[in-house]
Every structure is written in structure tokens, then in C-alpha cells.
C-alpha positions as CSV (number, residue, x, y, z in Angstrom):
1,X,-15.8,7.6,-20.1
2,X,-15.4,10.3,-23.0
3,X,-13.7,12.5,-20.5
4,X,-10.9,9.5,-19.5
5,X,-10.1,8.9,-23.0
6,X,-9.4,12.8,-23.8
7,X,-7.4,12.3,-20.7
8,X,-5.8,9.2,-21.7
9,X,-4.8,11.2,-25.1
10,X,-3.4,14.0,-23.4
11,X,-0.8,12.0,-21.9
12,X,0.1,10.3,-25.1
13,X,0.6,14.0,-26.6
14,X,2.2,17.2,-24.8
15,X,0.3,16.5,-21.1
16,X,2.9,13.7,-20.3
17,X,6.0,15.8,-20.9
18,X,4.3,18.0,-18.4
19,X,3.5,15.4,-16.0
20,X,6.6,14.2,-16.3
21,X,8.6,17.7,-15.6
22,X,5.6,17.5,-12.6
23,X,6.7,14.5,-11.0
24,X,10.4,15.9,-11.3
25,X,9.5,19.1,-9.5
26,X,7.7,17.5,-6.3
27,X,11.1,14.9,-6.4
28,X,13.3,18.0,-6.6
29,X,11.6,19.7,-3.9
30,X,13.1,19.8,-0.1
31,X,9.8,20.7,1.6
32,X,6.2,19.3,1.3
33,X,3.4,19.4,-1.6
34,X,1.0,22.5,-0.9
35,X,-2.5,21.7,-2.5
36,X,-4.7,23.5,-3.0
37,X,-8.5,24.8,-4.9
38,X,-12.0,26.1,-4.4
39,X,-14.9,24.3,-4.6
40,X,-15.2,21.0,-6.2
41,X,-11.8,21.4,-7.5
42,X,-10.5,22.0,-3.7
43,X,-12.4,18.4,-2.4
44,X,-10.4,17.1,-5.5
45,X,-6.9,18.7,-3.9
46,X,-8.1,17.3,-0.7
47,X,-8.2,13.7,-1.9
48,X,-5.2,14.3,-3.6
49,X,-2.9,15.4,-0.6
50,X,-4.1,12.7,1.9
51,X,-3.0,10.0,-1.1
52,X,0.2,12.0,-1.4
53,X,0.8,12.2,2.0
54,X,0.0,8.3,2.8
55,X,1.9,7.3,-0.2
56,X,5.6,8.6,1.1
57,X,5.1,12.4,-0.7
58,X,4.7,15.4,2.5
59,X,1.6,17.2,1.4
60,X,-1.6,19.2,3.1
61,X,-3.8,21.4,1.7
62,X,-4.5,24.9,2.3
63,X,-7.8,26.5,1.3
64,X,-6.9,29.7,-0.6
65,X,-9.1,31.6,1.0
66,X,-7.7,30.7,4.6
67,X,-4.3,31.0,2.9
68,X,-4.9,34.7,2.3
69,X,-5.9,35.2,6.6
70,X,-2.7,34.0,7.6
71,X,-2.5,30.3,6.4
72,X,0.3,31.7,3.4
73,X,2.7,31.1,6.6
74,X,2.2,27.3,6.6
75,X,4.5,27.5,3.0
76,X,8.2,27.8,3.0
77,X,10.1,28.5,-0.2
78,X,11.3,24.6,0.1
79,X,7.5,23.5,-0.6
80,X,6.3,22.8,-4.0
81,X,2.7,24.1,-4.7
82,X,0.1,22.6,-6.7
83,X,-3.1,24.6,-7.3
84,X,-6.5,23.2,-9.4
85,X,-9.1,25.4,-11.0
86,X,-10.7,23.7,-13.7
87,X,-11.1,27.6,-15.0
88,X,-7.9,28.9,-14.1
89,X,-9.2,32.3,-12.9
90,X,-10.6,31.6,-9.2
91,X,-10.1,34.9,-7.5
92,X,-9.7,33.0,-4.4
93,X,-6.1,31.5,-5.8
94,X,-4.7,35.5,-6.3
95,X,-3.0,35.5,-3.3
96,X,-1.2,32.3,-3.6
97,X,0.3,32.6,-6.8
98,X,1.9,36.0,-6.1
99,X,3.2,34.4,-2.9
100,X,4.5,31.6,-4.8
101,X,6.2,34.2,-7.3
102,X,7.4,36.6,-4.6
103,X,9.4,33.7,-2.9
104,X,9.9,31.5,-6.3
105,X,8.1,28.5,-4.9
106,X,7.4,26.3,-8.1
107,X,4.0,26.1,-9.4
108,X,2.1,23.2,-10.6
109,X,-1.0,24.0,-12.4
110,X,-3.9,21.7,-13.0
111,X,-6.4,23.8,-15.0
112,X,-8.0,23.1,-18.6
113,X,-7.7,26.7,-19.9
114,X,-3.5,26.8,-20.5
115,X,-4.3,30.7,-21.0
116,X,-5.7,31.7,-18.0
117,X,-4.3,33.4,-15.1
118,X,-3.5,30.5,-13.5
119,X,-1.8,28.7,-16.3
120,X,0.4,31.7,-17.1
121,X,1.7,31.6,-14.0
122,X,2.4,28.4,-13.5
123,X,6.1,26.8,-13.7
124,X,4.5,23.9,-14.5
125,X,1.0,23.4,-16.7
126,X,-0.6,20.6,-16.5
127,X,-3.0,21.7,-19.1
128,X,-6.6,19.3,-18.9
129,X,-8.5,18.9,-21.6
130,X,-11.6,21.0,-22.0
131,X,-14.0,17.7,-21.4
132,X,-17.8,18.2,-21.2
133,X,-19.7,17.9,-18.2
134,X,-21.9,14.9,-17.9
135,X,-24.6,16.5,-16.3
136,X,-27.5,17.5,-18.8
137,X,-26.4,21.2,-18.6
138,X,-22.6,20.8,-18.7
139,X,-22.5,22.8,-15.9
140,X,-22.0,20.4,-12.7
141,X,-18.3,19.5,-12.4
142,X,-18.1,15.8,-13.4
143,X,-16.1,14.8,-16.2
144,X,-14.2,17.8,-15.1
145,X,-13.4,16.6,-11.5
146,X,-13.0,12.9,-12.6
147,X,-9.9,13.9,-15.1
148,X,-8.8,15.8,-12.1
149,X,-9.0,13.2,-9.2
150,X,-7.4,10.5,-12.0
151,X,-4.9,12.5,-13.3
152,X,-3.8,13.4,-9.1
153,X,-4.1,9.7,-8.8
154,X,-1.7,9.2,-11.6
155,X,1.0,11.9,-10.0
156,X,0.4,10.1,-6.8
157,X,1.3,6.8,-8.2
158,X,4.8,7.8,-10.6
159,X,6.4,9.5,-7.0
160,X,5.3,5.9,-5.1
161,X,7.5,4.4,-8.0
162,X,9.7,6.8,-7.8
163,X,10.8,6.7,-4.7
164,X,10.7,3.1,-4.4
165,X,7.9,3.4,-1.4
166,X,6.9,-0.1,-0.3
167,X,4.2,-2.1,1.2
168,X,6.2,-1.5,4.5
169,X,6.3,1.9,4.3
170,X,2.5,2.2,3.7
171,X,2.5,0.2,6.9
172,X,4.1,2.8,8.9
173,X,1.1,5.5,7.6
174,X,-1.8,3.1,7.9
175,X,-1.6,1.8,11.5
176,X,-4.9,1.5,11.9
177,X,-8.4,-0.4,10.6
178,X,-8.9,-3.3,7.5
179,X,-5.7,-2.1,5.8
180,X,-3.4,-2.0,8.5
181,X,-4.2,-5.7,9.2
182,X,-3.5,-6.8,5.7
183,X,-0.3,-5.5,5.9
184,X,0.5,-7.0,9.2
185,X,4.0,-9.5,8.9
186,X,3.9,-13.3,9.7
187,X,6.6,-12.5,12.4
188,X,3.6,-10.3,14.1
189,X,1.1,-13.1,13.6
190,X,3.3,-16.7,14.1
191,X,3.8,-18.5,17.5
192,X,7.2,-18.6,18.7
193,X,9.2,-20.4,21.4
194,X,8.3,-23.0,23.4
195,X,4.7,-23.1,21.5
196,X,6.1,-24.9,18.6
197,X,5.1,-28.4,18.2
198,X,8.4,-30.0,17.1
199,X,10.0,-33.3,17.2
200,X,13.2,-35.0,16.5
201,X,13.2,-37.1,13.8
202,X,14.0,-40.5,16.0
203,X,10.8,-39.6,17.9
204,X,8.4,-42.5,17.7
205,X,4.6,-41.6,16.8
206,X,3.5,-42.1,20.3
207,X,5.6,-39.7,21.4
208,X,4.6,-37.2,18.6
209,X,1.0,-37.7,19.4
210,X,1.4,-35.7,23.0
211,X,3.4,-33.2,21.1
212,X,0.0,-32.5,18.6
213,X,-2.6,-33.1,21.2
214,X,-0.5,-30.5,23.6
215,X,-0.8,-27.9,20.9
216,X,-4.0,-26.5,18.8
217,X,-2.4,-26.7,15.1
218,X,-2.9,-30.4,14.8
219,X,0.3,-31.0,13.1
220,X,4.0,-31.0,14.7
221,X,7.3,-30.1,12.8
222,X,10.3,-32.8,12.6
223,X,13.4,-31.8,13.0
224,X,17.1,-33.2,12.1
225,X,20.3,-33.1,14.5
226,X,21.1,-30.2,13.0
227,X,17.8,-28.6,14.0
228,X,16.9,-28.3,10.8
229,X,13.0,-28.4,9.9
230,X,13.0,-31.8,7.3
231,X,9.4,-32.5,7.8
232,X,6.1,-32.2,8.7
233,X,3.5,-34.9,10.5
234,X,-0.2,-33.9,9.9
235,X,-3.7,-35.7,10.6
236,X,-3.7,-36.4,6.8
237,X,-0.3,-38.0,7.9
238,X,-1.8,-39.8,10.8
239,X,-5.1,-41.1,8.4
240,X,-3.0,-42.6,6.0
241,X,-0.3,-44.7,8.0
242,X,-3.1,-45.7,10.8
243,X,-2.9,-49.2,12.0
244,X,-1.9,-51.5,15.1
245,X,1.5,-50.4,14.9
246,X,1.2,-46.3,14.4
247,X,2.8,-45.5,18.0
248,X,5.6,-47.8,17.4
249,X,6.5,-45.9,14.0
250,X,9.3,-43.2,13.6
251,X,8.1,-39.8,12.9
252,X,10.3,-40.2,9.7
253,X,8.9,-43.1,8.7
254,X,5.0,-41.0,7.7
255,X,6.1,-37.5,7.9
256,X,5.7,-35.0,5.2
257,X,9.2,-33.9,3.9
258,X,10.4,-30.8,2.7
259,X,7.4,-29.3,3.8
260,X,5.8,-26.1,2.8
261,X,7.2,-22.8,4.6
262,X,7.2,-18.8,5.0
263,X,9.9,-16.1,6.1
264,X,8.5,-14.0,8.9
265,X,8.7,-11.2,7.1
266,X,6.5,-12.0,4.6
267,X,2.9,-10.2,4.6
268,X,1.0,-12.2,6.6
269,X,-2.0,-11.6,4.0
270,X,0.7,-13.2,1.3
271,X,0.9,-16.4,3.7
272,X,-2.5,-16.4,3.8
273,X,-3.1,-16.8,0.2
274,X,-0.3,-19.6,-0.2
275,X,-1.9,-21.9,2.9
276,X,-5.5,-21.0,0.7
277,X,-3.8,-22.2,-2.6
278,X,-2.1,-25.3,-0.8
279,X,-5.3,-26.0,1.4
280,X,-3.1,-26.1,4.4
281,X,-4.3,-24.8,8.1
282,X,-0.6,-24.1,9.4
283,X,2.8,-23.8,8.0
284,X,6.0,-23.3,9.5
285,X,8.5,-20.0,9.7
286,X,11.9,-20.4,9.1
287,X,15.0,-18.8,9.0
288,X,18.4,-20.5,7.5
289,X,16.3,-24.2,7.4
290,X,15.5,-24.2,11.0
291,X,12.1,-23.3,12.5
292,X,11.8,-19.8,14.4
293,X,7.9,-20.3,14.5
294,X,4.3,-21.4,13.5
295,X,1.2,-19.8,11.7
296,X,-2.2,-20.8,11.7
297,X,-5.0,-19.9,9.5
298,X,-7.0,-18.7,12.9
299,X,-4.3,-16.5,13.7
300,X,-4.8,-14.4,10.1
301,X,-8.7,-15.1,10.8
302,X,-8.7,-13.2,14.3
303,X,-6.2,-10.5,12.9
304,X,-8.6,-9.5,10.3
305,X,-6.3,-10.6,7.2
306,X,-8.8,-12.5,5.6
């Protein structure tokens, strides 16, 4: 917690000018974000290309010491590097920053010793301050590696805002698993077609009762001449106008009106919160008044949005 205050201190003082001009750089840059470190520091560069790269910023990492074997032809001079070493003098990183100088790649360094080998060379210097470990010994990287991941989190973040990357683009790069299903669109989710239980509103009750019972929402939509959606019958409906002459009575007559609905390209975990707020089990999809489909709360259930 001492280490993430020096950090938040450093970017109230000369670190955020740097972050800043380190944000610009990886904007600027035609190519992709080169990451990379050696040890701890290099699971930290890890980390921080797969959120780069998931968040709408290129980026892989390269170990250095692969780099040095052949791997220095994965960077192009259109690539933007960005080396850690919480030291600044890993031998491992030699070859990488003369390459970046030879071909004037920029060079974004995240290092706590401005000084060093590392940080001299840099273009940019994101210059850490010189926490203490929290292990016993303040020798296992800890504090270090936490400023490190949370200050990569923190560049990852100002390029999402940036470059305006939405929930739909994250989409695209998560297809898979929990998250991909949270981002899933009621237009993916809803009932369409023939499947919607809808009525006219001159039906008569009776007539609105095969529409429910032929359907598993148990509610239908009622629509005007226009085909507008103007209302909504329910069982709550149905419970509160029963009596001898409930088959006889117009649809318009107990209906619901102006009833609650979604767009379908609202996130379906968005709709899910709204029918959880309203304590509703389905709600209509429309599109210029007039209903294009039908969601229910099973459908988000057996999608894995909940």
C-alpha cells in the first residue's frame, strides 16, 4: 500500500508528464507495442501486452534473450518498444536497446533508477519510484512488481480512452468463456418472427389466452393498427381483472400500456439488469415503436449472462 501511494505521487509530480508523452508515443506509432523484461519484471511485460493487445493496442512480448537469437526480426522500425527492469541494467536488454537505436524505434522505459543504462537510453522514462520490497529482506520483487503491473494497467487504460475502444470492440477479442457471454447483444439472445406472442388491440382475452398458452413467456404484446407495440398483457394482468367475463374483455381493456422495452443492441447483460430492477421475466425489443422481438430471463440464464 506504501508502494501505491509513492506511485500515486509520482503521477501527481514529473511521472505523469512522462506517462503522458508515453501514451502519445504508442498513439503515434504505425506498428505494434514490443514488450518486453527478464524475470519478474518480464511476467509483468507479459501481463501487460495481453491487456494491451485485448484492449484495441497491437502488442506481444519478446523475451530479450530470444530477441538476441533471432527474435530482434519480429520488430520493424513502425513498432514502439517498451522495456521493464526495475534496475535498469539487465544485460539481457543490451541487444534490444541498440537495435531500437540503430533503427530509431522509440523507447519506453519502465525502470526506477532514471540513471541507469536503460533509462539513458530511453526516448521515454517512465522513472518508478525506488519503493521497498515487502518481503522481510527487501529483496523479492513485490512492491516493485505491483507499481509496475498498476502503472501498465494505467497505460493500458488512457489508450482504451483514447482511442475510444468500446464494449463492442472488446467483444470482437474476447469470443470466448464468462466474458464473452456478458457481452453478448439482446439481438443475439431475443426470439424473433413468428415466435412473438402478439395481439391486436381489438383481440378479446379469449383469444389472447391461446396466444400466451402457445408460447413460454407467459405474457403476449398488443399491438395498434399501425403495428405499433402499445401494450403488454401479463399473468399479473390476468390476476387482477379475473372474473366471469375475462374472455369476453378486450386486450385493451387490462393490458399494461407503454410497456417496458430494450433496443437489440443493447448488452444483453444491461437488459438483464433492467428486467432484475423492474422484476420482470420478459420484455419486448423494438425498433421505431414496433416489436422486432422478445427476451426472456431464461434466455440470459442459459447464455451464461447472469
Amino acid at each position: 500500500m506504501a508502494a501505491m501511494r509513492e506511485l500515486t505521487a509520482a503521477l501527481d509530480a514529473d511521472l505523469g508528464d512522462a506517462f503522458e508523452r508515453a501514451v502519445r508515443t504508442i498513439l503515434d506509432a504505425k506498428g505494434r507495442v514490443i514488450v518486453c523484461g527478464v524475470g519478474k519484471s518480464g511476467h509483468i511485460g507479459r501481463k501487460l501486452a495481453a491487456t494491451l493487445a485485448s484492449t484495441g493496442t497491437p502488442a506481444f512480448f519478446v523475451h530479450p534473450t530470444e530477441a538476441s537469437h533471432g527474435d530482434l526480426g519480429m520488430i520493424v522500425p513502425d513498432d514502439v518498444i517498451v522495456a521493464l527492469s526495475w534496475s535498469g541494467e539487465t544485460a539481457e536488454l543490451g541487444d534490444l536497446v541498440s537495435f531500437s537505436g540503430r533503427f530509431s524505434i522509440p523507447l519506453i522505459a519502465v525502470t526506477s533508477k532514471p540513471e541507469s543504462t536503460l533509462g539513458r537510453a530511453a526516448d521515454v522514462l517512465l522513472a518508478l519510484p525506488r519503493v521497498r520490497e515487502s518481503c522481510p529482506h527487501d529483496l523479492a520483487p513485490t512492491s516493485s512488481t505491483l507499481i509496475q503491473l498498476a502503472l501498465g494497467d494505467a497505460l493500458a487504460v488512457a489508450l482504451i480512452e483514447q482511442r475510444g475502444f468500446t464494449s463492442a470492440g472488446f467483444k470482437v477479442l474476447h469470443p470466448g468463456g464468462k466474458l464473452a457471454a456478458r457481452l453478448k447483444t439482446v439481438q443475439q439472445l431475443m426470439h424473433s418472427g413468428p415466435e412473438i406472442p402478439l395481439v391486436s388491440d381489438g383481440t378479446v382475452m379469449s383469444e389472447a389466452l391461446i396466444v400466451i398458452a402457445g408460447r413460454r413467456y407467459g405474457c403476449c404484446g398488443v399491438t395498434d393498427t399501425d403495428g405499433r407495440l402499445v401494450g403488454i398483457v401479463t399473468d399479473g394482468d390476468m390476476r387482477r381483472h379475473m372474473g366471469p367475463a375475462l374472455l369476453d374483455t378486450p386486450v385493451r381493456t387490462i393490458m399494461t400500456a407503454d410497456p417496458i422495452v430494450v433496443e437489440r443492441e443493447l448488452l444483453a447483460s444491461t437488459a438483464l439488469g433492467l428486467m432484475n430492477r423492474k422484476r420482470i421475466t420478459a420484455v419486448f425489443v423494438t425498433e421505431d415503436g414496433r416489436p422486432v422481438g422478445i427476451l426472456h430471463v431464461h434466455d440470459l440464464l442459459q447464455a451464461g449472462v447472469a
